[in-house]
C-alpha positions as CSV (number, residue, x, y, z in Angstrom):
1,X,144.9,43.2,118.9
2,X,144.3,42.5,115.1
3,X,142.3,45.7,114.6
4,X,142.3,47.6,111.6
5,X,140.6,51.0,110.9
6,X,140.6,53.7,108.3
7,X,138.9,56.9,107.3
8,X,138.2,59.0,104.4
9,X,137.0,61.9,103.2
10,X,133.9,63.1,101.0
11,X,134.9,63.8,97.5
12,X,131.3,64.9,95.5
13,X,131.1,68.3,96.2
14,X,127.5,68.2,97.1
15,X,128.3,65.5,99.6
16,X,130.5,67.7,101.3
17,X,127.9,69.7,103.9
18,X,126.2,66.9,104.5
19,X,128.6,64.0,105.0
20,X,131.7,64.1,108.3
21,X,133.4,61.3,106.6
22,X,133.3,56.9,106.0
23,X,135.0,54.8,108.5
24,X,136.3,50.9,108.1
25,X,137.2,48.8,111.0
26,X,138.4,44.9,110.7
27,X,139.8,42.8,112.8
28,X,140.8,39.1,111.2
29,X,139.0,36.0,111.9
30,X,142.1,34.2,113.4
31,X,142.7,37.0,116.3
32,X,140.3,37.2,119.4
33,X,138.9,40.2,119.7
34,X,137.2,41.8,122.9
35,X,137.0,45.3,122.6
36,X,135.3,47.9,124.4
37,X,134.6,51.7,123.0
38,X,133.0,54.8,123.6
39,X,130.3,56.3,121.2
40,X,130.1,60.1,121.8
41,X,127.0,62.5,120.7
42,X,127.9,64.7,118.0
43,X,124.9,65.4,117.1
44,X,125.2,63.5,113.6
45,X,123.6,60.4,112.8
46,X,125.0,57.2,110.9
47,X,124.6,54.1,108.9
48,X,127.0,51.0,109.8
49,X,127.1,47.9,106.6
50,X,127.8,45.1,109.1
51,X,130.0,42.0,107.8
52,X,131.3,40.5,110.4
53,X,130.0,39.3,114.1
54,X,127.4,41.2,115.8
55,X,128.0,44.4,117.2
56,X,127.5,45.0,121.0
57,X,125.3,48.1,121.5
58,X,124.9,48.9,125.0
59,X,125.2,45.3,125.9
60,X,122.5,44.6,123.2
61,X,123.5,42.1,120.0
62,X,123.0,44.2,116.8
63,X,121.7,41.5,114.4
64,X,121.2,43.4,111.6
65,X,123.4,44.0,108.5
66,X,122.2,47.4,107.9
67,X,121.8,49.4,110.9
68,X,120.5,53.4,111.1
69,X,121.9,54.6,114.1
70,X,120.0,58.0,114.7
71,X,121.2,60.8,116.6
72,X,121.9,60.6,120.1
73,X,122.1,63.0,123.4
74,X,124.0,60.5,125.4
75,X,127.5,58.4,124.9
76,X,127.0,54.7,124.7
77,X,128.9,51.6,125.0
78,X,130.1,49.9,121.8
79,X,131.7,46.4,122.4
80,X,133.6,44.7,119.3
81,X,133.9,40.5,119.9
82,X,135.5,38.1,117.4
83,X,135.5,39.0,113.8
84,X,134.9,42.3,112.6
85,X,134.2,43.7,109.5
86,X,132.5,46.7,109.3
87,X,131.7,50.0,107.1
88,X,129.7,53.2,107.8
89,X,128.8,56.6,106.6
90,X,129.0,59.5,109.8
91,X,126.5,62.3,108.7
92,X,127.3,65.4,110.2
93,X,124.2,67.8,111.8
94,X,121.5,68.0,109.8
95,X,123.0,65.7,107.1
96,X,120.8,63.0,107.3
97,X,117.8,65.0,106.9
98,X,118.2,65.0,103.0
99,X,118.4,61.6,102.9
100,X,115.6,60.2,104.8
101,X,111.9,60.4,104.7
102,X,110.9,61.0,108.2
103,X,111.3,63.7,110.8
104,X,115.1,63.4,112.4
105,X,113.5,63.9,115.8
106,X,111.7,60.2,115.1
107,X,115.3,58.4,115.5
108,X,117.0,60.4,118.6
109,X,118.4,58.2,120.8
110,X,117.2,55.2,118.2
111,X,119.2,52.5,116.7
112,X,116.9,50.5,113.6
113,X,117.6,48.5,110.6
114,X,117.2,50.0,107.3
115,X,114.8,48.1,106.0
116,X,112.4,49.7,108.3
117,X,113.2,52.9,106.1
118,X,112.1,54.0,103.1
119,X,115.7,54.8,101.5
120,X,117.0,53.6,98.2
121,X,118.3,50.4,97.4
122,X,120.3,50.0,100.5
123,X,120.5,46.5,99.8
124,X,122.6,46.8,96.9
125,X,125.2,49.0,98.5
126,X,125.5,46.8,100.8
127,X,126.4,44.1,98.5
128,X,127.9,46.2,96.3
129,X,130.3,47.7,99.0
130,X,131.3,44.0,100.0
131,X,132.1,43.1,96.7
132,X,134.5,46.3,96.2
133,X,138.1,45.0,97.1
134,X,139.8,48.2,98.5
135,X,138.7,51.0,100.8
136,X,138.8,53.3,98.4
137,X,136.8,51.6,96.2
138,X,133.8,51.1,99.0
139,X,134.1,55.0,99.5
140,X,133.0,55.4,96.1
141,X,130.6,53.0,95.8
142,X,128.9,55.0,99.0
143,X,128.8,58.3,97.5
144,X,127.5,57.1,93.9
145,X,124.7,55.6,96.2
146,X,124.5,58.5,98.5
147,X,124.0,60.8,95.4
148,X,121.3,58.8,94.1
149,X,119.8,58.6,97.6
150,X,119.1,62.8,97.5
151,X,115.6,63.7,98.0
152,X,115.3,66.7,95.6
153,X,111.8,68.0,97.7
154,X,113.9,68.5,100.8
155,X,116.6,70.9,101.8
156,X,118.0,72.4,105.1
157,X,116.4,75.2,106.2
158,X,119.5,78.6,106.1
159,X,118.6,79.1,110.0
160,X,118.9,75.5,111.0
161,X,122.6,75.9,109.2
162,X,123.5,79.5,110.6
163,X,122.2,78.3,114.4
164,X,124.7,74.7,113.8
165,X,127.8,77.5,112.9
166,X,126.7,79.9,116.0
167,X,126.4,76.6,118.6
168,X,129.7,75.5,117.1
169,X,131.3,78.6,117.4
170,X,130.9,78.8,121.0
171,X,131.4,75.6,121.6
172,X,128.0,75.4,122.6
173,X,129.1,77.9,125.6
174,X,126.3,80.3,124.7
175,X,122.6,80.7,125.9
176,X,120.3,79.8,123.8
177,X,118.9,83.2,124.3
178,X,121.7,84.8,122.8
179,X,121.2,82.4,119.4
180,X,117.5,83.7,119.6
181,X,118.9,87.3,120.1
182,X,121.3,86.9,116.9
183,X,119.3,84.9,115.0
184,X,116.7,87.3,114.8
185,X,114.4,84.2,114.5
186,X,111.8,83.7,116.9
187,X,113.0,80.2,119.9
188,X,109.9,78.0,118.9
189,X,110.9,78.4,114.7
190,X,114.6,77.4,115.6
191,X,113.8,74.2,117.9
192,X,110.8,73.3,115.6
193,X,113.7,72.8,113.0
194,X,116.6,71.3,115.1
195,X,114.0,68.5,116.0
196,X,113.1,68.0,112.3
197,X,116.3,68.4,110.6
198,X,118.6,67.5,113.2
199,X,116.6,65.3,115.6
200,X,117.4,67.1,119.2
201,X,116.4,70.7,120.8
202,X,119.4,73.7,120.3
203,X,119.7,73.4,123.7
204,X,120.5,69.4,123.2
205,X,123.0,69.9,121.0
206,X,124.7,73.2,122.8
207,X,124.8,70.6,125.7
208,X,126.5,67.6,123.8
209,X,129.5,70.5,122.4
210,X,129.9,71.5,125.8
211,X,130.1,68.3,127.4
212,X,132.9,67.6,124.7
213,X,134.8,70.0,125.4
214,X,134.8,69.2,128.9
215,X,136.2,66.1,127.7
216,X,138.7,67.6,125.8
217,X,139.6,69.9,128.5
218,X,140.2,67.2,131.1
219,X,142.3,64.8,128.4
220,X,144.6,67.9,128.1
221,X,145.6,68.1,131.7
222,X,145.7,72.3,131.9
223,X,143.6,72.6,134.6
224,X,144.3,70.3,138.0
225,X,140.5,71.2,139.7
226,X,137.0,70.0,138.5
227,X,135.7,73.8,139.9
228,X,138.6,75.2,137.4
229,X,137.0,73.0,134.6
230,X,133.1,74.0,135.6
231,X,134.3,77.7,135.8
232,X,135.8,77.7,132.2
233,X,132.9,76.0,130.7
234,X,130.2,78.8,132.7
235,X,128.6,76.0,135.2
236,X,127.2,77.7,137.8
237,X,129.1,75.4,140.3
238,X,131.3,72.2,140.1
239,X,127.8,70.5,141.2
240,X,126.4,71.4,138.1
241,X,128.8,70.4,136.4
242,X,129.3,67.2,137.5
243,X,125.2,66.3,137.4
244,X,125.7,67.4,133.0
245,X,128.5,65.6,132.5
246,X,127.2,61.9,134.3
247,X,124.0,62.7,132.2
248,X,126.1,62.9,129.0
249,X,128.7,60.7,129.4
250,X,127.7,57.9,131.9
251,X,130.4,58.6,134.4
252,X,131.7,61.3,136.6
253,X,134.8,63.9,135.3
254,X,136.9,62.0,137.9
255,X,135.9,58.8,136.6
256,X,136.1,59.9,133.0
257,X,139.5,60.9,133.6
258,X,140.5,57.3,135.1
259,X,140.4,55.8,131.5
260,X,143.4,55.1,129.9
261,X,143.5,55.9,126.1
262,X,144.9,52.9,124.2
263,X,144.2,54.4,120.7
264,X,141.4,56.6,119.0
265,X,140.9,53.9,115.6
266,X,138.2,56.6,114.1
267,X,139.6,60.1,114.8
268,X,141.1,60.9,112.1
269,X,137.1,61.9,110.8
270,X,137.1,65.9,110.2
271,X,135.7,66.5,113.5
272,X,137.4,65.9,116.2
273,X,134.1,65.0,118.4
274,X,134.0,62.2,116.0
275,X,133.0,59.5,119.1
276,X,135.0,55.8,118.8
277,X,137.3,55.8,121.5
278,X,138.8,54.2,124.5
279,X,137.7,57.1,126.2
C-alpha cells in the first residue's frame, strides 16, 4: 500500500519519564491510500505535526497542522486517505502534564489544535521538523523543543507516579481500594491528581489496562471461551465483561476478534499498548 512508518526512542535523559516515544508515518503522493486504524487508550496523550492530507478522526476531517490529541478512555477510528505525511510525539501518563498549562482532565476524550494552547513556539517545530531531511534528524529537533517547552513550576506529584507503577503492575486487575490501602493516601487525594496530571480517574485508567489486556489475551488464542477470558481478568460474569469491553473498544470480544491484523506500523513504541493498529 505505499505506507511507511517508523519509531524512535527518547534520548535526553530528562525526556525519558515523560516521553513513550516519536512516530513517522508516510505514504507517497502517487499511491492511493485508504486506510483504516485503531487508536487505543493508553492513557497517554499526544501531538501529531500534520503534512500531508487530512486525517480522518472518527469520521471527522482533522484540518489542522498541529493537533493535541488529549487523553482518551475509549478506542477511536483513525482513517488515512491519499497522501500522508505525518509526525507525532506519544506522551506516556502523566507526561504531558509538564508540558502544558491547563489541568490534563480539560483535554480527556478532546482532540484541539495547538494554537488554542499556550505552549512554546509550536509553530517553529513544526517548520522546523519539515525542513529536517531524515527521521532522525526530526527526532532531535522534537526533543530540543520539548526541552525548551518544560515548565519549571510544575512537577508530578511521587503518588500520581507510585499509583501509575501499582495500576501497571496489575495490569490494572486490582481494586482501587487496594491502591488506597497501599498507597497509604487517602481515594479523593489520588483521583484529585489522576484528573490533573493525567486527565482520567484511577479507576479510568485501571479500566483502559484491563481492557488491553483483554485484547492481548484474545489475539493470543490461549483461551477458546469468552467466560475463560472474563474469569482471568476477575469480571464477575462474561456479561460484565462483554458490557466493559464494547464501552472501551466499540465492539464486542467476538467481534474484536473477527479483525484480521494486516500489520501494527506503530508498535514498535516501548509499550506495547501503544494503539495504531488494524486491530
Amino acid at each position: 500500500m505505499g505506507l511507511r512508518t517508523g519509531s524512535y526512542f527518547v534520548h535526553v535523559p530528562k525526556l525519558s519519564n515523560l516521553i513513550d516515544c516519536y512516530w513517522f508515518v508516510y505514504a507517497n503522493k502517487r499511491k492511493s491510500l485508504n486506510s483504516r486504524e485503531y487508536l487505543h487508550p493508553d492513557g497517554g496523550m499526544g501531538i501529531i505535526l500534520n503534512y500531508g492530507d487530512a486525517l480522518d478522526l472518527e469520521g471527522k476531517p482533522q484540518t489542522e497542522r498541529c493537533i493535541l490529541d488529549g487523553t482518551n478512555t475509549f478506542t477511536r477510528e483513525l482513517g488515512l486517505h491519499g497522501f500522508i505525511n505525518a509526525v507525532g510525539i506519544r506522551f506516556k501518563p502523566a507526561g504531558a502534564f509538564l508540558f502544558l498549562p491547563m489541568p490534563l482532565t480539560a483535554l480527556k476524550n478532546e482532540t484541539t489544535s495547538l494554537s488554542n494552547i499556550s505552549t512554546n513556539n509550536y509553530s517553529d517545530l513544526y517548520d522546523n521538523v519539515y525542513k529536517s531531511k531524515t527521521n532522525i534528524a526530526k527526532a532531535s529537533v522534537i526533543e530540543e523543543w520539548l526541552s525548551k517547552s518544560l515548565q519549571p513550576n510544575k512537577c508530578i506529584s511521587n503518588i500520581t507516579w507510585e499509583s501509575i507503577n501499582f495500576i501497571n503492575r496489575h495490569k490494572g486487575l486490582a481494586p482501587i481500594s487496594s491502591l488506597v490501602e497501599t498507597s497509604g493516601h487517602n481515594q479523593r487525594k489520588i483521583e484529585r491528581l489522576f484528573n490533573l496530571q493525567i486527565g482520567m480517574t484511577p479507576k479510568e485508567y485501571s479500566r483502559i489496562l484491563r481492557i488491553a489486556e483483554a485484547r492481548r489475551l484474545i489475539k493470543s488464542g490461549i483461551y477458546t471461551t469468552w467466560t475463560d477470558i472474563a474469569h482471568e481478568l476477575r469480571y464477575f460474569d462474561q456479561a460484565h465483561f462483554t458490557h466493559q469491553f464494547k464501552n472501551v473498544v466499540g465492539v464486542t470480544p467476538r467481534e474484536y476478534s473477527k479483525r484480521k491484523s494486516i500489520h501494527k506500523p506503530l508498535q514498535k513504541c516501548s509499550h506495547e499498548r501503544y494503539r495504531f493498529s488494524r486491530n
